[in-house]
PAFIRO-263616 format. One record per residue (C-alpha): x, y, z; residue in three letters; residue number from 0. Coordinates in Angstrom, 3 decimals. Each point is the difference from the previous one (the first is absolute). Example, Ala and Ser with C-alpha at 12.3 -4.5 7.8 and 13.67 -1.06 7.14 Angstrom:
<sites>
<site u="12.300" v="-4.500" w="7.800" rest="ALA" nr="0"/>
<site u="1.370" v="3.440" w="-0.660" rest="SER" nr="1"/>
</sites>
This chain:
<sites>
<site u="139.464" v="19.333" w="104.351" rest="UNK" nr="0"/>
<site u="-3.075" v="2.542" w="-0.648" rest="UNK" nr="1"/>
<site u="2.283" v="3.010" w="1.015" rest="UNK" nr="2"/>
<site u="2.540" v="-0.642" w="-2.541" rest="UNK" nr="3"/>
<site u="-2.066" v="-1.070" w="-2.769" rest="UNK" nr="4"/>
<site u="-1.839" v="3.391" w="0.394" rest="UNK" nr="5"/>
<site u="3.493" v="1.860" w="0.330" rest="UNK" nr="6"/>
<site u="0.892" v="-1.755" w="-3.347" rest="UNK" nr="7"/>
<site u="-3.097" v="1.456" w="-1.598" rest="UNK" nr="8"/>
<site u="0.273" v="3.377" w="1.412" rest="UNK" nr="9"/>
<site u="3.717" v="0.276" w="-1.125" rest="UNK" nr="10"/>
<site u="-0.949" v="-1.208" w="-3.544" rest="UNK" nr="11"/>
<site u="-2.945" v="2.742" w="-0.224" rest="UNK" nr="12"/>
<site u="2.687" v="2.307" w="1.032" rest="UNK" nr="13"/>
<site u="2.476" v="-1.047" w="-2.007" rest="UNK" nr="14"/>
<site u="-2.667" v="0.068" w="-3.129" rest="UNK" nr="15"/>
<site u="-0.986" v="3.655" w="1.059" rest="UNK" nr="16"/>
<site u="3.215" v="0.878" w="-0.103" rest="UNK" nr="17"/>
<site u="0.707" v="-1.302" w="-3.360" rest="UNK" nr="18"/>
<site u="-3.132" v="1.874" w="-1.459" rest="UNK" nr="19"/>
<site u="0.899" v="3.349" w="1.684" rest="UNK" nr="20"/>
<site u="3.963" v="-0.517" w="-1.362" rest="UNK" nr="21"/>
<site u="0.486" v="2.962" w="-2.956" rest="UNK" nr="22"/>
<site u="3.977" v="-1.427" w="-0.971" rest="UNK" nr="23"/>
<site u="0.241" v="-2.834" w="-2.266" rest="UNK" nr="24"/>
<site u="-0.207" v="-3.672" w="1.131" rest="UNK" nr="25"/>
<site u="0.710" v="-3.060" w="-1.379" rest="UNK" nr="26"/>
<site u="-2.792" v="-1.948" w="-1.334" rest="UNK" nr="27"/>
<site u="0.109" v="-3.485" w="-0.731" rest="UNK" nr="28"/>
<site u="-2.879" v="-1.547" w="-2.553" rest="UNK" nr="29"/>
<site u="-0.184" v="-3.119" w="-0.951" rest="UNK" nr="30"/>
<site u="-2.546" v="-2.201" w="-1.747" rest="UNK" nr="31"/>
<site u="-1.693" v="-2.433" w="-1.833" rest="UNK" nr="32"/>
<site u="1.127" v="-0.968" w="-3.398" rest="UNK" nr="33"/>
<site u="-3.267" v="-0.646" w="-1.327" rest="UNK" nr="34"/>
<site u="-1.634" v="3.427" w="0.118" rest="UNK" nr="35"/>
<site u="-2.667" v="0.927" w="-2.141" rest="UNK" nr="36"/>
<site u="1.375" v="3.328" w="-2.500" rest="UNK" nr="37"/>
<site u="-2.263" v="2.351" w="1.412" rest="UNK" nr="38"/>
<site u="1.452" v="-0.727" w="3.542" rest="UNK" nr="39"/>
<site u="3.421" v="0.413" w="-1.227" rest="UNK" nr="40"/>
<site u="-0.692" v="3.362" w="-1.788" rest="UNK" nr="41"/>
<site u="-1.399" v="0.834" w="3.487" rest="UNK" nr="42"/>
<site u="2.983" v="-0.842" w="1.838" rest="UNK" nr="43"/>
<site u="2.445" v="1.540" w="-2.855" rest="UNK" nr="44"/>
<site u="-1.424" v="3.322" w="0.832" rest="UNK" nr="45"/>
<site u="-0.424" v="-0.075" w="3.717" rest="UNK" nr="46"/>
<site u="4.467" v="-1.276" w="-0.006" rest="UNK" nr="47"/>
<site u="0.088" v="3.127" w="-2.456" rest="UNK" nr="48"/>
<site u="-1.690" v="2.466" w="2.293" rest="UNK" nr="49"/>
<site u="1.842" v="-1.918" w="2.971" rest="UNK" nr="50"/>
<site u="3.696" v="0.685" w="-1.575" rest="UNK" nr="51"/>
<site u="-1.265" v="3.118" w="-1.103" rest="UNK" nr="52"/>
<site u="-0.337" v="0.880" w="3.775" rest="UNK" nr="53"/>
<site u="3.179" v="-0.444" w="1.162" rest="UNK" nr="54"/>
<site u="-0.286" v="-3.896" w="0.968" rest="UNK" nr="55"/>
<site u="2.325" v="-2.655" w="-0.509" rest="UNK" nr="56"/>
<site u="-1.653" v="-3.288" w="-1.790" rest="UNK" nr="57"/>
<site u="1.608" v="-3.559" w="0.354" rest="UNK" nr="58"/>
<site u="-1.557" v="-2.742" w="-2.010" rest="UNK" nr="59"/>
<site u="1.204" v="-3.171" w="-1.252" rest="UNK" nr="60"/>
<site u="-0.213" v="-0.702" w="-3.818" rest="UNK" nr="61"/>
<site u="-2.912" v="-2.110" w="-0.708" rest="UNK" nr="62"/>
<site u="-3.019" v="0.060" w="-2.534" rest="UNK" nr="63"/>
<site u="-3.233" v="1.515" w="0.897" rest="UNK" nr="64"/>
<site u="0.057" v="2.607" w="3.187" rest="UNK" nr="65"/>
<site u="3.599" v="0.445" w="0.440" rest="UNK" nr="66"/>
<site u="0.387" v="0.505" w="-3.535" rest="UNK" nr="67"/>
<site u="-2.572" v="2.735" w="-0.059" rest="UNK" nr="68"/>
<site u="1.989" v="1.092" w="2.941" rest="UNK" nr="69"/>
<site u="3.166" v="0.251" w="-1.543" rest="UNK" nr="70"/>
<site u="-1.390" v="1.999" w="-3.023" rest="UNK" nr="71"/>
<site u="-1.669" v="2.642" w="2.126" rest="UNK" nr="72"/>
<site u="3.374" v="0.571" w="2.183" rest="UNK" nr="73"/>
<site u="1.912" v="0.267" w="-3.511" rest="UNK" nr="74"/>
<site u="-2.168" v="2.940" w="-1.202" rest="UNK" nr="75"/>
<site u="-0.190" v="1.767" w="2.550" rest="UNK" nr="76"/>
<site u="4.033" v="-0.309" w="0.967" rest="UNK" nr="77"/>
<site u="1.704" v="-3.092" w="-0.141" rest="UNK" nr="78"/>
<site u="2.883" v="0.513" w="2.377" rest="UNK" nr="79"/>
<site u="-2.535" v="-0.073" w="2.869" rest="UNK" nr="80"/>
<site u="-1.023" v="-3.578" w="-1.049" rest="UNK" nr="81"/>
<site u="2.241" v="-2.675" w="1.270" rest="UNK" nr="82"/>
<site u="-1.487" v="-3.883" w="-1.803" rest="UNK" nr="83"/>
<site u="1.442" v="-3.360" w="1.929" rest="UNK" nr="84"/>
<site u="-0.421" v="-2.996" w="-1.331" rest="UNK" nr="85"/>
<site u="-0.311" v="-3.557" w="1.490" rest="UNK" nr="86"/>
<site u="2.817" v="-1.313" w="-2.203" rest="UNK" nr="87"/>
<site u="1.907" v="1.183" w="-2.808" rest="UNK" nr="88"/>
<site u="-1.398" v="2.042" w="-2.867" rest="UNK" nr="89"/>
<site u="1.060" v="-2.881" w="-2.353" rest="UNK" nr="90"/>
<site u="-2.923" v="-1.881" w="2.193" rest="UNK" nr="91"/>
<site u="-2.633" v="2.757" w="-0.825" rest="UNK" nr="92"/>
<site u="-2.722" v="-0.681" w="-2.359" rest="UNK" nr="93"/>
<site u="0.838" v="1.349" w="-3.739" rest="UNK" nr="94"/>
<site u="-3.053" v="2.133" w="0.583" rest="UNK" nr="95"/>
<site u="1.897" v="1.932" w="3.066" rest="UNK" nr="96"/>
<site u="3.828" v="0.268" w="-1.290" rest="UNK" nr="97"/>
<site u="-0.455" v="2.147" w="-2.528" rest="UNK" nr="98"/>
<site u="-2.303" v="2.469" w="2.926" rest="UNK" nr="99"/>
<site u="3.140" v="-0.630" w="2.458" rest="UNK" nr="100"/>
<site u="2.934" v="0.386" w="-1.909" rest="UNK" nr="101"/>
<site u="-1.046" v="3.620" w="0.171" rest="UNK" nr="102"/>
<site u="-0.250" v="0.514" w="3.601" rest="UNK" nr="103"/>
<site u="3.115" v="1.597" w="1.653" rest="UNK" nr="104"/>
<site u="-0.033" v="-1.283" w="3.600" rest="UNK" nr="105"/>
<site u="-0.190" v="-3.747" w="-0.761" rest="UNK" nr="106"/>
<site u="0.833" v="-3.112" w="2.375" rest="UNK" nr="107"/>
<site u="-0.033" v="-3.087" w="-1.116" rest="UNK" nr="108"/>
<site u="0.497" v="-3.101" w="2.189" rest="UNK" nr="109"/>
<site u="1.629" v="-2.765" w="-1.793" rest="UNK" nr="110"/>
<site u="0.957" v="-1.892" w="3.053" rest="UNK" nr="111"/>
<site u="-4.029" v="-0.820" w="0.468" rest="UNK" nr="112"/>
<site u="0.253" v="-1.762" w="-3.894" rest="UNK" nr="113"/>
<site u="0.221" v="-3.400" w="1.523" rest="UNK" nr="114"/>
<site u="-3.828" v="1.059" w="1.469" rest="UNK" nr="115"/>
<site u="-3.122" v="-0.732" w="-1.409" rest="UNK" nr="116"/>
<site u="-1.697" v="3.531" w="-1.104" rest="UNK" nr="117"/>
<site u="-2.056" v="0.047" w="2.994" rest="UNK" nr="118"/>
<site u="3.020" v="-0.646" w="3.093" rest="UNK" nr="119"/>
<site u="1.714" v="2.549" w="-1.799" rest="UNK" nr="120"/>
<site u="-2.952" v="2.584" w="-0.040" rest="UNK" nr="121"/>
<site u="-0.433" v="-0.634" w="3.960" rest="UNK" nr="122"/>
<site u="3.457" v="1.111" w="0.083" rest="UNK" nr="123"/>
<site u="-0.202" v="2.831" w="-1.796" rest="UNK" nr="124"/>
<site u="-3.002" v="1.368" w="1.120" rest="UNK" nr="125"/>
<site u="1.373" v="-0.260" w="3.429" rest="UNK" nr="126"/>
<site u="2.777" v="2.211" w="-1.142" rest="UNK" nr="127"/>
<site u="-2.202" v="2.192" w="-1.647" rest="UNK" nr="128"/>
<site u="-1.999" v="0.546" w="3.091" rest="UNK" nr="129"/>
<site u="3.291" v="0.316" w="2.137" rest="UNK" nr="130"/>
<site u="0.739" v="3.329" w="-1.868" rest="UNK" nr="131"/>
<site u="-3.204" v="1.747" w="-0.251" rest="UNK" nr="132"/>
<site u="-2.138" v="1.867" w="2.591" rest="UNK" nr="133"/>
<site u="-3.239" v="-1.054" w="-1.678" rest="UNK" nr="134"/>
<site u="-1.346" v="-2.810" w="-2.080" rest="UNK" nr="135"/>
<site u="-2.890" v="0.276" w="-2.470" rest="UNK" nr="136"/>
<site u="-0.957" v="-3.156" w="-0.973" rest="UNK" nr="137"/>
<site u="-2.139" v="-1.269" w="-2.774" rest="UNK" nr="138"/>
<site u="-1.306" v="-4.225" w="0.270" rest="UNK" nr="139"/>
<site u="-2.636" v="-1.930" w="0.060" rest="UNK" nr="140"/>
<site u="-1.437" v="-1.535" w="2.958" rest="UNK" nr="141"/>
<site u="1.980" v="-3.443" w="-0.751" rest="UNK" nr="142"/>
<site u="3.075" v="1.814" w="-1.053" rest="UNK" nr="143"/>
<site u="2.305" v="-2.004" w="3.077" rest="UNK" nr="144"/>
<site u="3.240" v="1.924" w="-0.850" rest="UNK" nr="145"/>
<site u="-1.160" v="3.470" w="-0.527" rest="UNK" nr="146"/>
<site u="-2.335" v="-0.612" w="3.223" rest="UNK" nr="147"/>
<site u="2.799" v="-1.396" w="2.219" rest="UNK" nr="148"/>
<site u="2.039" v="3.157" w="-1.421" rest="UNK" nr="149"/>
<site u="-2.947" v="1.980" w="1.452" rest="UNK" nr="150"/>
<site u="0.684" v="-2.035" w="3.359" rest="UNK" nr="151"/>
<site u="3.474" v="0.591" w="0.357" rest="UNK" nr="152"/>
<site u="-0.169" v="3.831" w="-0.822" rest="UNK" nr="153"/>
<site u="-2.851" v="0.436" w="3.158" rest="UNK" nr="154"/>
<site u="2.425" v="-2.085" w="2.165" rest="UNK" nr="155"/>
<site u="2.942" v="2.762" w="-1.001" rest="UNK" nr="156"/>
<site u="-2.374" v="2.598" w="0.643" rest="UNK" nr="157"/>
<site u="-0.006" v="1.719" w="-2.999" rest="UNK" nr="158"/>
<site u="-3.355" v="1.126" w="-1.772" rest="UNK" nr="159"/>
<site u="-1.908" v="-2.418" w="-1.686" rest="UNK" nr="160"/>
<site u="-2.260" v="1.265" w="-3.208" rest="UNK" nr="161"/>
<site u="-1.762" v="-3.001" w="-1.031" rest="UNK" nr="162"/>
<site u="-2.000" v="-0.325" w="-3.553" rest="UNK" nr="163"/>
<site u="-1.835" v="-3.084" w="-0.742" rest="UNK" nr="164"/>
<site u="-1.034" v="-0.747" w="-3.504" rest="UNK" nr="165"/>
<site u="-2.975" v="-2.368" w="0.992" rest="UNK" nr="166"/>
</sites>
């Protein structure tokens, strides 16, 4: 049990050293909280900016607060290397976010998870989300159970984890 609990950690210290020394783009996943103070979301704007900028491929889903700051980095710096999926359909989204989305190119919606409360279907997506990237940089608060059991399931797929918290 020892021996492959410390095989686990040496191939994810690996895998993360590997990630850090890769110079081609990857795609990064970030997702968030959506109650994120302005000067946090001006923060991660420009670090999405200066990650498109790069080369890197940024998947989000379309909420308020971080993924929205998210989104408006990616489109400034070259919005054909952001790809936004939602948990359900954009007629779903918060007034506040359709406007911001109907002017991203590479948008999925998800109507089928309608019948879902808001949070099922955000599981869902963010498990899809995390399915496509190589990385996840998350944003939450220490109670934040989605966005945390997001976290989870990315370290279980063995992709690298960046986690933020706000508190």
């Amino acid at each position: 049990m020892t021996q492959s609990v410390e095989t686990s950690k040496i191939d994810t210290l690996a895998q993360e050293l590997a990630a850090i020394q890769q110079t081609s783009s990857k795609r990064i996943a970030l997702l968030g909280s959506r109650h994120v103070p302005i000067t946090h979301q001006h923060l991660i704007e420009m670090m999405t900016y200066a990650l498109v900028l790069g080369g890197n491929r940024i998947i989000t889903s379309g909420a308020t607060g971080t993924n929205s700051a998210a989104i408006r980095g990616a489109m400034k710096a070259d919005p054909n290397l952001l790809t936004v999926i939602l948990p359900q359909s954009l007629d779903r989204q918060p007034r506040e976010s359709q406007d911001q989305l109907q002017q991203v190119i590479n948008l999925v919606e998800n109507p089928e998870n309608n019948h879902l409360s808001l949070g099922e279907a955000s599981a869902l997506c963010n498990q899809e989300i995390v399915s496509r990237c190589q990385q996840l940089i998350c944003f939450a608060f220490h109670d934040s159970q989605t966005l945390l059991k997001t976290c989870q399931d990315a370290e279980d797929q063995r992709k690298v984890l960046t986690l933020f918290y706000f508190d």
